[in-house]
N, C-alpha and C positions, 0 to 999 in steps of 0.2 A: 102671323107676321105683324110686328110692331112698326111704332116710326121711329126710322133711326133718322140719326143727325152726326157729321163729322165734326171734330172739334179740331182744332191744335192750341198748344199752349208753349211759352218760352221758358224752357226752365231756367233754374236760379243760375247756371252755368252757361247759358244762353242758346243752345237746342232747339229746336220747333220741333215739339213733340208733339204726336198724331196720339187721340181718341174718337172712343167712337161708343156712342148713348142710344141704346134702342129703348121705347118706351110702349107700354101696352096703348092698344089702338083706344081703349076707350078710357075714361075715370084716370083719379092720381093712383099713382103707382102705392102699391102698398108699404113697399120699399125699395132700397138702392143695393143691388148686388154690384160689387164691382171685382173685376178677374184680375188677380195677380199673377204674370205669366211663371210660366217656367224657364230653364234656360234656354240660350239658343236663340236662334232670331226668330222675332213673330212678328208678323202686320196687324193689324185691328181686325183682319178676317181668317188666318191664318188656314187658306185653299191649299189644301194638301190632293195629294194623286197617288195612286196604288192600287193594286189588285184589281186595277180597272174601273175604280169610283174616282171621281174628282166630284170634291166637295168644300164647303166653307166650314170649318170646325166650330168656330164663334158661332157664324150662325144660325148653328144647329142648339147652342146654349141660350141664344136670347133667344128665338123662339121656345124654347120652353120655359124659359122666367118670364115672355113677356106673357105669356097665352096664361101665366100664376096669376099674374098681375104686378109683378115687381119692372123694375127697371133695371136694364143690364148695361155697364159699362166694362170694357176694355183699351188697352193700349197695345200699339208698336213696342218692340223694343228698341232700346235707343238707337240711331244710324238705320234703323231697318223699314225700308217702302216695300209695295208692291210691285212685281214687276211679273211680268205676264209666262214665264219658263218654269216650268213643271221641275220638281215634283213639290218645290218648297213656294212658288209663286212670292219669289221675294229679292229687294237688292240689298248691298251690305253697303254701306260707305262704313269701313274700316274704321276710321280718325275717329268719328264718332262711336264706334260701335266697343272700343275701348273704354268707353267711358259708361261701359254699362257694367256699372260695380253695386256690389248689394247695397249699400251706403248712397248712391244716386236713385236706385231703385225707389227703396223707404221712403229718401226724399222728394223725388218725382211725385209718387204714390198721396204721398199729403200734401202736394201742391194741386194735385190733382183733383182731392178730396175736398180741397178750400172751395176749389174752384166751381165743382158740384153742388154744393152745399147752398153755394149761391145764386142758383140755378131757382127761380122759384116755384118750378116744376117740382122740384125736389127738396123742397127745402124743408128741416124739419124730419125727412123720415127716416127711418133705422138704415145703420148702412153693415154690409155684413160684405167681411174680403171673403174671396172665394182663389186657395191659392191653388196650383197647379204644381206638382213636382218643385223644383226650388222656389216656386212662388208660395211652397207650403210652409216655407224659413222665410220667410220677407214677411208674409200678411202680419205674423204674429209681432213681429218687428215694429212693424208700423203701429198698430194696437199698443205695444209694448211702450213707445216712445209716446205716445199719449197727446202729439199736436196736434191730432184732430179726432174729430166721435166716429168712433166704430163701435 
């Protein structure tokens, strides 16, 4: 298990958007993993229920990049918190949750990236997106569009 840290950030359309940075317990991290979601609503822990497990998905991913030695980031989807009711452990606020278009994604995504980069935990080392189902059309996007080092 790493130390994590909550973040939120405002995006350019004015949002408070929730992340969330775990980092290996000891030494700088080798590098920056960071999770491009898939679709659908996700929290920064995304506790799923089924077949009789209830478990945290995420963080079952940073404990294995942090125990590498990298550092793992993820994000909420936009309009999406936690909320305590099985099986998806999430709320929607709608209004917002419209506004989670692949084009706010990207851009979220590299504000994101600014925003880590500045981080002097993290500064300086490789970052590699890591996408998920339609997060595997966005990472390359973001890459693609070239405003920030991936």
């Amino acid at each position: 298990m790493g130390i994590c840290a909550e973040m939120t950030m405002t995006s350019w359309d004015g949002l408070v958007l929730d992340g969330k940075l775990d980092l290996p317990e000891a030494g700088r991290p080798k590098a920056l993993i960071c999770f491009v979601n898939g679709s659908g609503p996700n929290t920064c822990d995304d506790h799923r229920e089924g077949g009789g497990l209830c478990f945290d998905f995420y963080g079952l991913l940073a404990d294995y990049f942090t125990q590498g030695g990298a550092a793992f980031f993820r994000t909420a989807t936009r309009g999406v918190t936690p909320a305590a009711e099985p099986p998806f452990f999430c709320a929607v606020d709608e209004e917002a949750y419209r506004t989670y278009l692949p084009q706010n994604v990207v851009q979220d995504m590299e504000d994101w990236l600014r925003l880590l980069a500045a981080d002097p935990r993290l500064a300086g080392l490789p970052v590699w997106l890591l996408g998920w189902s339609e997060g595997t059309i966005l990472a390359p996007l973001v890459a693609k569009r070239g405003a920030v080092r991936v």
